[in-house]
C-alpha positions as CSV (number, residue, x, y, z in Angstrom):
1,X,-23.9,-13.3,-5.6
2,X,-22.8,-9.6,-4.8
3,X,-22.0,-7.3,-2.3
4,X,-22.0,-8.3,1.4
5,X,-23.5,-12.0,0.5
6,X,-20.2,-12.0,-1.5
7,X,-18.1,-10.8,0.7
8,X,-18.9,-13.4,3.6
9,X,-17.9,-16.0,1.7
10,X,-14.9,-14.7,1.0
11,X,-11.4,-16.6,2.3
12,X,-10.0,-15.0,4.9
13,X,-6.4,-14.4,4.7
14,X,-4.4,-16.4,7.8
15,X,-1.3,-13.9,6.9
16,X,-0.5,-10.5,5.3
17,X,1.9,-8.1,5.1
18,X,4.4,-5.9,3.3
19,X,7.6,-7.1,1.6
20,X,10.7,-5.2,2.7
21,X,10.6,-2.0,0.8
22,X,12.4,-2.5,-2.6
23,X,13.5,0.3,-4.9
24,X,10.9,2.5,-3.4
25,X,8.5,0.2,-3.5
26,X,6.6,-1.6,-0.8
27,X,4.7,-5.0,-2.3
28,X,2.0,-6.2,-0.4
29,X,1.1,-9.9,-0.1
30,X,-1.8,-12.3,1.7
31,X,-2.2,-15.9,1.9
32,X,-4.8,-17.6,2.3
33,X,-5.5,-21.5,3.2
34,X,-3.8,-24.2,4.9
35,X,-0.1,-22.7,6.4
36,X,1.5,-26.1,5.8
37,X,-0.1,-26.8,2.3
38,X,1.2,-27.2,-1.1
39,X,2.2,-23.4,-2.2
40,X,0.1,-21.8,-5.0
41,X,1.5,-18.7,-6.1
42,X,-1.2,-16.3,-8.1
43,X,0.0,-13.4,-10.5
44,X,-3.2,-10.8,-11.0
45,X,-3.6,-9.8,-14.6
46,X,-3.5,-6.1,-15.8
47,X,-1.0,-4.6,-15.6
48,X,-2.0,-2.6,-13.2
49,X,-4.8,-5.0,-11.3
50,X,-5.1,-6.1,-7.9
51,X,-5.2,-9.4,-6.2
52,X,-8.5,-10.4,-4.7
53,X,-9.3,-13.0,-2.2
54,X,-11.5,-14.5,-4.8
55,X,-8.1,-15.7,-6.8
56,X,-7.6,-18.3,-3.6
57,X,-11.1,-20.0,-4.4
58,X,-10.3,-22.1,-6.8
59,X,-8.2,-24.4,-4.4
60,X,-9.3,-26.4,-1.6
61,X,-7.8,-24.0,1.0
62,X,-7.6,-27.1,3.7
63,X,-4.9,-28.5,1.1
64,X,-3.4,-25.8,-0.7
65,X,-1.3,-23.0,0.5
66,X,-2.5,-19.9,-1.4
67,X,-0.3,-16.7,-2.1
68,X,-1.4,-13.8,-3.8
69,X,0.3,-10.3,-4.1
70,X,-0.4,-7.0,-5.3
71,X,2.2,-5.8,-8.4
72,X,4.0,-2.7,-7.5
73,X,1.9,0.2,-7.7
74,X,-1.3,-1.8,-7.7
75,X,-4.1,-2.1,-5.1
76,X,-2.3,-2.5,-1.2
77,X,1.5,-1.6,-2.2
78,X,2.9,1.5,-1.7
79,X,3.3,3.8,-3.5
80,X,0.2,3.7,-5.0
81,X,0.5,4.4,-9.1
82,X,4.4,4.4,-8.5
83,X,5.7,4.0,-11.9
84,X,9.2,4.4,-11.1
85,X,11.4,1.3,-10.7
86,X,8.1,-0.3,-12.2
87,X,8.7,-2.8,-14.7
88,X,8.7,-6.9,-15.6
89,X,11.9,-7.9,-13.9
90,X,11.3,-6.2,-11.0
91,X,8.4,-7.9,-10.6
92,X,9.7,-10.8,-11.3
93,X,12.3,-10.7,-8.7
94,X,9.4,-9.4,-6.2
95,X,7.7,-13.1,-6.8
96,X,10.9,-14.6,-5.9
97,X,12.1,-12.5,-2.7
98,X,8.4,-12.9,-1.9
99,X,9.0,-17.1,-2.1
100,X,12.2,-16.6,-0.1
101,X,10.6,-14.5,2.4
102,X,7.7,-16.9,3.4
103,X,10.8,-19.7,3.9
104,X,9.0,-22.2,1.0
105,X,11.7,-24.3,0.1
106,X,8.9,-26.7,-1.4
107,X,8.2,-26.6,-6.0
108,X,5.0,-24.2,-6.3
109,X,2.6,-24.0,-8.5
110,X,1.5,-20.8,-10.3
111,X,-1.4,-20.0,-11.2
112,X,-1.6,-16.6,-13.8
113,X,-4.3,-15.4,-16.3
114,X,-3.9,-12.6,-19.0
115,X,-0.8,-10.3,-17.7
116,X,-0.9,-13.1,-14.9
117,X,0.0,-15.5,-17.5
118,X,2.7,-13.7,-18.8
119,X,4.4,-13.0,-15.5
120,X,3.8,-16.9,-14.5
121,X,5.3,-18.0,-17.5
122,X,8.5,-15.7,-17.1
123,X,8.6,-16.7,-13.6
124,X,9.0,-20.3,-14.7
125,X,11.1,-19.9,-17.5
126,X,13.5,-18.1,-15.0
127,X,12.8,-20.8,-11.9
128,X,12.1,-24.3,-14.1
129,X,13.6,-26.2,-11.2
130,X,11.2,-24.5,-8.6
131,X,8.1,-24.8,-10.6
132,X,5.8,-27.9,-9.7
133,X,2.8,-27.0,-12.0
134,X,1.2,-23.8,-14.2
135,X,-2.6,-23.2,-14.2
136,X,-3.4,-20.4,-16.8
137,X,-5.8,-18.9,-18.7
138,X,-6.6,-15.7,-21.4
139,X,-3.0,-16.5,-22.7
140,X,-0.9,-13.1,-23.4
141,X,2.2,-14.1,-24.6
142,X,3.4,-9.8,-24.9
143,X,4.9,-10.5,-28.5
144,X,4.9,-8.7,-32.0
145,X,1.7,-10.9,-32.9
146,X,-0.1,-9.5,-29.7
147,X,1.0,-6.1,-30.1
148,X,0.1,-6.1,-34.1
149,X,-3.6,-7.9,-33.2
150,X,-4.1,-4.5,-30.4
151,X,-5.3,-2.1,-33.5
152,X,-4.5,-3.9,-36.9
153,X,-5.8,-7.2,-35.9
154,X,-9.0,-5.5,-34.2
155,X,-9.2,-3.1,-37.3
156,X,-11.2,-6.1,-39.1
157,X,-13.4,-6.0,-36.2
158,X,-13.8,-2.3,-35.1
159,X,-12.5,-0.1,-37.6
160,X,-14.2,3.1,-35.5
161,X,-12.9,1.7,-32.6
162,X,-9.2,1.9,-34.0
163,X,-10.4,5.2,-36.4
164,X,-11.1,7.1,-33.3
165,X,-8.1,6.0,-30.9
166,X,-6.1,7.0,-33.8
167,X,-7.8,10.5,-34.4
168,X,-7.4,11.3,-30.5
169,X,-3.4,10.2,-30.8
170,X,-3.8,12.7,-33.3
171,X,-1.8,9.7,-35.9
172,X,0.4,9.3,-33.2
173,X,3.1,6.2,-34.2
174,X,2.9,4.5,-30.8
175,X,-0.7,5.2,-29.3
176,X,-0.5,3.4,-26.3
177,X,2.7,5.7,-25.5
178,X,0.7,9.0,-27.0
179,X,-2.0,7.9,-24.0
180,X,0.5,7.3,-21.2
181,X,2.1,10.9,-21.7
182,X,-1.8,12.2,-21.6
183,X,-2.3,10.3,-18.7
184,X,0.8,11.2,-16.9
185,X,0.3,14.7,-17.9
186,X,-1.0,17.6,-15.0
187,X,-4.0,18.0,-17.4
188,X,-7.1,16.5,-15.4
189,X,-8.8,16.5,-19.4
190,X,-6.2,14.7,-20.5
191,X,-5.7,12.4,-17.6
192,X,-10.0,11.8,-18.3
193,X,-9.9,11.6,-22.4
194,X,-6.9,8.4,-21.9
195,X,-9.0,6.4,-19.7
196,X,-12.4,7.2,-20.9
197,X,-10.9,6.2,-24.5
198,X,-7.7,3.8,-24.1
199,X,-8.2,2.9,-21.0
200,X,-11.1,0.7,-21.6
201,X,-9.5,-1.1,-24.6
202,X,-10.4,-4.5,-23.0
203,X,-14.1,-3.7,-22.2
204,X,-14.8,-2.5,-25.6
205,X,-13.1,-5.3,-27.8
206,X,-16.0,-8.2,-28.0
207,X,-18.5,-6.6,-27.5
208,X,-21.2,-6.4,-30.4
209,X,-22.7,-2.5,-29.7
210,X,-19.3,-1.1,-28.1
211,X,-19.9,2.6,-26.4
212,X,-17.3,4.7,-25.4
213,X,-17.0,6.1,-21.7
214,X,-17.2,10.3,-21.6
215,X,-17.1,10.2,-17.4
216,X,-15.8,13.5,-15.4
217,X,-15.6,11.4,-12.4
218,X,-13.1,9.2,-12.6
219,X,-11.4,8.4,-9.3
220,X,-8.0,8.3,-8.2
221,X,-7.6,4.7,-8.2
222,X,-8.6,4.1,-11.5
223,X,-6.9,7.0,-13.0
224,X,-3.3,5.1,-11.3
225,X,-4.4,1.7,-12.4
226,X,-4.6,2.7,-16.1
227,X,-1.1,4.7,-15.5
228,X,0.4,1.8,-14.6
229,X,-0.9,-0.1,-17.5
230,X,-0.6,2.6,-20.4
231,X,3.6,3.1,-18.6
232,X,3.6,-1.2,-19.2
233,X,2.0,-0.9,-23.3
234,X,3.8,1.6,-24.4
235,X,7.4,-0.1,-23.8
236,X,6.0,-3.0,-25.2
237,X,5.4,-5.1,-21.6
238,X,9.6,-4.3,-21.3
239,X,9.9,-7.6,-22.8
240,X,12.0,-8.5,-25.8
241,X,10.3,-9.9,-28.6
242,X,9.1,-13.7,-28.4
243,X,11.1,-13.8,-24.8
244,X,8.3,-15.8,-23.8
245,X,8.4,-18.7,-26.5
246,X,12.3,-18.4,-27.1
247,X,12.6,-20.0,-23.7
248,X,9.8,-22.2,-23.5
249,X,12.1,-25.2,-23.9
250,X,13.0,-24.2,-20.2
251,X,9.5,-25.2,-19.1
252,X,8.7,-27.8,-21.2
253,X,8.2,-30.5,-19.3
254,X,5.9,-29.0,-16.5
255,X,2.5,-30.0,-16.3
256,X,0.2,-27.2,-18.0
257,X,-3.6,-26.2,-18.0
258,X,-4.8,-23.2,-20.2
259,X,-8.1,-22.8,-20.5
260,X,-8.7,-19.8,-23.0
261,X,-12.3,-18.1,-24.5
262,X,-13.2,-18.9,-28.2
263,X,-13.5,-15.5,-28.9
264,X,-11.4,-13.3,-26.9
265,X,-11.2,-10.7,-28.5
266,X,-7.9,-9.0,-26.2
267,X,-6.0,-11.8,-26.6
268,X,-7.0,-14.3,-29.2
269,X,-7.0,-18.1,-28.9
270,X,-4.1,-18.2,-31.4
271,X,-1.5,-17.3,-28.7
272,X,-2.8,-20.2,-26.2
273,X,-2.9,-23.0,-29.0
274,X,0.5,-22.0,-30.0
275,X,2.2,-22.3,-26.0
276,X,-0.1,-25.3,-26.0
277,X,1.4,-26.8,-28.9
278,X,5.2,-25.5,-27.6
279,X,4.5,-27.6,-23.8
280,X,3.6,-31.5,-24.9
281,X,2.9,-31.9,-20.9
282,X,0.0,-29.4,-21.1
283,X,-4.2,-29.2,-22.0
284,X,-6.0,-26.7,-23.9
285,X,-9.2,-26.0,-23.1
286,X,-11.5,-23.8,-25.2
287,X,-14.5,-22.2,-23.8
288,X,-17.5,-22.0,-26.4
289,X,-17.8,-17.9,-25.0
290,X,-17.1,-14.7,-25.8
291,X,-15.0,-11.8,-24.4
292,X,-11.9,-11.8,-22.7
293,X,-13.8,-12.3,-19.3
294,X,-16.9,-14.2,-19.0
295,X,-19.5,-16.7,-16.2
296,X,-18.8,-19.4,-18.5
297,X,-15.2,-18.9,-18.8
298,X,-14.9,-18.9,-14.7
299,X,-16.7,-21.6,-14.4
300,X,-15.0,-23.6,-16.3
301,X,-11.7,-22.6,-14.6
302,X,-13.2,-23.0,-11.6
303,X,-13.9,-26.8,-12.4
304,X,-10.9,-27.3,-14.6
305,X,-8.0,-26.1,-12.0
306,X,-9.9,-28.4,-9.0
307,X,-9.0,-31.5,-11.8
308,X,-5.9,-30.0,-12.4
309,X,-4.7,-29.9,-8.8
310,X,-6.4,-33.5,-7.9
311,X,-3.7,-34.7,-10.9
């Protein structure tokens, strides 16, 4: 199903708006559902995504209270591509003033995958007491491990791949911060060569005949999503190594899906076995696909998080 067949099926949001601006920032929000349902609070993955109306479908919007938000400098908020006063605890504290805003006084549940997942389970590790449930999925837990698997890991897989990212960094030490300066830079060549070559890092890894992208016509809006992205890689996601499982004893005790690809080649199934093995109160379920992305993996979301919520 595509274009306006899509769209008409779409939810329809029953509330939007902007979040009082911030730090320069303006954060835009929408939910979508029952006004008086139980709250569902969505993180997009990236960084540097957008929400989508599609991330409320998975609920049964006559029950469930759906609230998704665009990240600063993502999709709706303004500025658009801001990356100052962008980073992880600042986004984390936009979740909660956005919580605060909409009066819920009720436990959410959060619903996260890839970035997603690493903002939802930061959120919870900072908000235990708040949290009801966590639905995740394409675990990224933004460690040493995750960071080493990027080019090392994915050397075993695509030594050209990693070969030629390295000969355009020209042997840079940190490549994803060699690309964000390109990126950032007033060169429109630049700007093209790190998003035709770094900037499609995810699309590339898993697949079996991987092509790189040589396109002159890159718009604006992708050109700011992979800024923000490439300005979150190459300060390591801001986060301090392991943050993520040093304080999973915090969370412990909250009832957990993950649903993760067998071979995702972004962020492999290690990472989601290990937080699955970390919460006892959660299930792991593999998907027999794969990419980072994938029909089979949605679908079994889809059909997974309906359970989940019926729990």
């Amino acid at each position: 199903m595509s274009g306006w067949w899509k769209k008409w099926f779409e939810p329809k949001p029953f509330n939007l708006g902007y979040l009082p601006e911030n730090d320069g920032h303006q954060v835009f929000f929408a939910e979508y559902g029952n006004p008086k349902g139980k709250p569902v609070l969505v993180f997009h993955g990236g960084p540097g995504g957008c929400a989508k109306a599609a991330h409320a479908a998975f609920a049964d919007l006559k029950r469930y209270r759906v609230i998704v938000f665009d990240q600063r400098g993502c999709g709706l908020s303004k500025p658009f591509g801001e990356l100052k006063n962008n980073n992880t605890e600042a986004l984390l504290k936009d979740a909660q003033c956005l919580i605060k805003t909409l009066k819920i006084n009720d436990k959410i549940i959060l619903r996260g995958g890839s970035w997603g997942s690493t903002l939802a389970l930061l959120y919870a590790e900072e908000h235990p007491k708040q949290v009801e449930k966590l639905m995740l999925s394409q675990i990224f837990l933004a460690n040493k491990d995750a960071r080493y698997w990027e080019f090392e890991g994915i050397r075993q897989f695509y030594p050209d791949f990693v070969e030629t990212l390295e000969h355009k960094a020209g042997k840079a030490e940190n490549i994803p911060a060699y690309f964000s300066a390109e990126i950032n830079s007033k060169s429109m060549k630049k700007q093209l060569d790190a998003t035709n070559y770094y900037g499609w890092y995810e699309r590339i890894c898993g697949q079996l005949n991987p092509k790189w992208d040589d396109k002159s016509d890159i718009d604006e809006k992708t050109l700011a999503s992979n800024r923000v992205f490439m300005h979150y890689a190459a300060q390591d996601f801001m986060l301090k190594d392991e943050q993520i499982m040093k304080n999973i004893g915090k969370i412990r005790n909250i009832p957990t899906i993950i649903v993760h690809n067998r071979l995702d080649f972004v962020c492999p199934l290690k990472g989601a076995y290990r937080l699955h093995k970390a919460l006892p109160k959660s299930k792991l379920v593999i998907v027999a696909e794969r990419g980072h992305v994938g029909k089979l993996l949605y679908k079994t979301m889809d059909s997974e998080f309906k359970k989940f919520l019926e729990l």
